[in-house]
N, C-alpha and C positions, 0 to 999 in steps of 0.2 A: 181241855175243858174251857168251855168261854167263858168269861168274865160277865158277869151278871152289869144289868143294863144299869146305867145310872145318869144322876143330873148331869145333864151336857154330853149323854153320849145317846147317838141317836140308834132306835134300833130299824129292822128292816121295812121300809115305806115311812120311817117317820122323820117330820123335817128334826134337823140341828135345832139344839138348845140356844139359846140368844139368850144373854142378860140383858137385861133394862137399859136404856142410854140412861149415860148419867145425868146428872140435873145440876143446874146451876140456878142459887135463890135470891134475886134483890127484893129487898123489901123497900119501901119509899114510907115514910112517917115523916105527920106534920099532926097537927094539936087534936082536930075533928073530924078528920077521917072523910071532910065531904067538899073541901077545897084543891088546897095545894096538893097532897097525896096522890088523891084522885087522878088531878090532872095531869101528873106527873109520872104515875100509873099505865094512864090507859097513851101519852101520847110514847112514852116510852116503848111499849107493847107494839105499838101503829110502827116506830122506826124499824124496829128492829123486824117487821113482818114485811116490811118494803126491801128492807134489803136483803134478807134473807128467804125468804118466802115461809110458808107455814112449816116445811119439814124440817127444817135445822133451828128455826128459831124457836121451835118449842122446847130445847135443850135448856134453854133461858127464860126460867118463869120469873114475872114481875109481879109481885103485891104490893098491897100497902096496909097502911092500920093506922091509928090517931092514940095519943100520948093519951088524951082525954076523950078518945073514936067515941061517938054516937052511934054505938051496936043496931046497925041493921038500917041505919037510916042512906036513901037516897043520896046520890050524890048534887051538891048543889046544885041549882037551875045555873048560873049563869058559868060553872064551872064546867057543865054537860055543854054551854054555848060555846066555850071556850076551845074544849075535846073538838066539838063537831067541826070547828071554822081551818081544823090542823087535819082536819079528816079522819081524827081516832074516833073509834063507836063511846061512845059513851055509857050503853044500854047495860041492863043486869047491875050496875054496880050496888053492890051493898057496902056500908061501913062498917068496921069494926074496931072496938077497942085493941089498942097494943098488948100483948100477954107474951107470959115468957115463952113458952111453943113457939109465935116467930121469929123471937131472937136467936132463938135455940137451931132453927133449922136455917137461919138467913145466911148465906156465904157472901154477902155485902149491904148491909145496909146503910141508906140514902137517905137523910133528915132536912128536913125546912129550913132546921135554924141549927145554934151551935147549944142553946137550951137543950133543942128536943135530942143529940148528939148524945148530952151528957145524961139526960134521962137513960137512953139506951144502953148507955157503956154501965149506968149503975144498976143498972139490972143484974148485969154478973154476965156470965156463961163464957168468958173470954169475948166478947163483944169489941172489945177495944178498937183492936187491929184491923178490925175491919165492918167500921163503923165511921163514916165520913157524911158532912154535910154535904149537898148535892152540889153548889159551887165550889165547896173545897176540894172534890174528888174531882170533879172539872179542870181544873187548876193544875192539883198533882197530874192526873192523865194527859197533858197535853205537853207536859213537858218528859216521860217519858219515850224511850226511841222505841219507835214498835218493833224494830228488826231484834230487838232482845225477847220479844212477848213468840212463844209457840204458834207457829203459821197453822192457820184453817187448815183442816182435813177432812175434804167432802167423801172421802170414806168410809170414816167412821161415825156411827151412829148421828151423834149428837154431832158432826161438820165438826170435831177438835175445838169447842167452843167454850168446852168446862174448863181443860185444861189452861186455855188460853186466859180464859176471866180467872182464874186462881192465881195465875200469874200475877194477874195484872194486879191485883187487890193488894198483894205481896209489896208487890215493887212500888204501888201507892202508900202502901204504910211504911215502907222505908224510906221514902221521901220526906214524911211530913214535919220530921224536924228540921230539915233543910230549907224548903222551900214554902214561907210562912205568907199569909195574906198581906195584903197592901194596907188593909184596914179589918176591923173584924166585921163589919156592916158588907163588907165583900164578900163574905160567906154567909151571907143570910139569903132569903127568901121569904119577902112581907107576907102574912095573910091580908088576902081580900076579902075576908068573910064579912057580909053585910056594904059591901062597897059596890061602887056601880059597876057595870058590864065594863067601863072603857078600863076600871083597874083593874077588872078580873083580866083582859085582855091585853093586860100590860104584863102581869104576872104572867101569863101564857108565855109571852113571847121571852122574857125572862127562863123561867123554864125551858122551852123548846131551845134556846140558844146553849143552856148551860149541859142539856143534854147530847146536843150534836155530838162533839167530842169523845163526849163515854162509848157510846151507842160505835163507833168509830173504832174505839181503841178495843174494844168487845169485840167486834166483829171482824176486823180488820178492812171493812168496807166501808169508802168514803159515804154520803153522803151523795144522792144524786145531784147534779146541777140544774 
């Protein structure tokens, strides 16, 4: 007698069951949801689409949300200039306020400042451990050996890129009482909200620099020249 057909067994003419690639979640938060997040957001998204192209890097979703998010509102003008001059699309962004739903499903999140850090961590859900300002996880990841971090596997589903960023978060929160800031102004990230284009564009390059790194240690791919 056969065995009656089930999930994951395929029967005659029908393709195999596949599960879902898994997912890996950064969240990016900063106060409004229409500056720093944003930018941080979308040029984040742009890196990691450059080096990995659309099929593996959708393994790696990037959001973001505001401590104090302006629900629905536009991302700032000169913040949209900033996206476009690094060649990330800027378009579609909505804001959102922060709520415990993406704390709850974030497997890393990435803050402005070491304020909006500690917002997050008191929200609860175990948040703690992996919950780092965006220069301080800069910081920790660049002093990690990536030969200890799980090598890519264009393989499987998601290129071995969950397993790989689980890693990494691990080994960034076992650092962080070792390997402390120079200053605490060194894990910050100013808002430029209301300031001219040349500070939004200082912030940019701020961001884009502290990102390289991550994006890096993530993926296990430099960085074109």
């Amino acid at each position: 007698m056969m065995a009656p057909l089930g999930r994951g067994i395929a029967g005659p003419g029908d393709a195999p069951f596949l599960p879902p690639a898994p997912l890996f979640r950064i969240l990016h938060v900063s106060t409004g949801n229409v500056c720093r997040s944003p930018i941080t957001e979308r040029l984040h998204r742009h890196a990691l689409r450059l080096r990995l192209g659309e099929t593996h890097s959708s393994g790696l979703v990037v959001e973001s949300a505001g401590t104090w998010g302006h629900e629905g509102a536009p991302m700032e003008a000169h913040a949209a200039t900033v996206c476009a001059d690094y060649g990330a699309d800027p378009a579609g962004f909505i804001g959102r306020e922060l709520l415990d739903e993406h704390v709850i499903r974030a497997d890393l999140v990435l803050t402005a400042t070491r304020d909006h850090r500690a917002q997050v961590i008191s929200m609860g859900h175990s948040a703690g451990l992996r919950t780092f300002t965006l220069k301080e996880f800069n910081r920790l990841v660049r002093a990690i050996d990536p030969a200890t971090l799980p090598e890519p596997d264009p393989e499987l589903p998601d290129g071995g890129l969950v397993e790989r960023a689980r890693a990494l978060v691990g080994a960034a929160a076992a650092l962080r009482g070792w390997l402390l800031a120079p200053s605490p102004e060194s894990d910050e990230v100013h808002d430029p909200y209301g300031a001219p284009i040349t500070f939004f564009r200082s912030i940019g390059d701020e961001i884009n620099q502290a990102l390289d790194p991550v994006v890096t240690a993530l993926t296990g791919v430099p960085a074109r020249a």
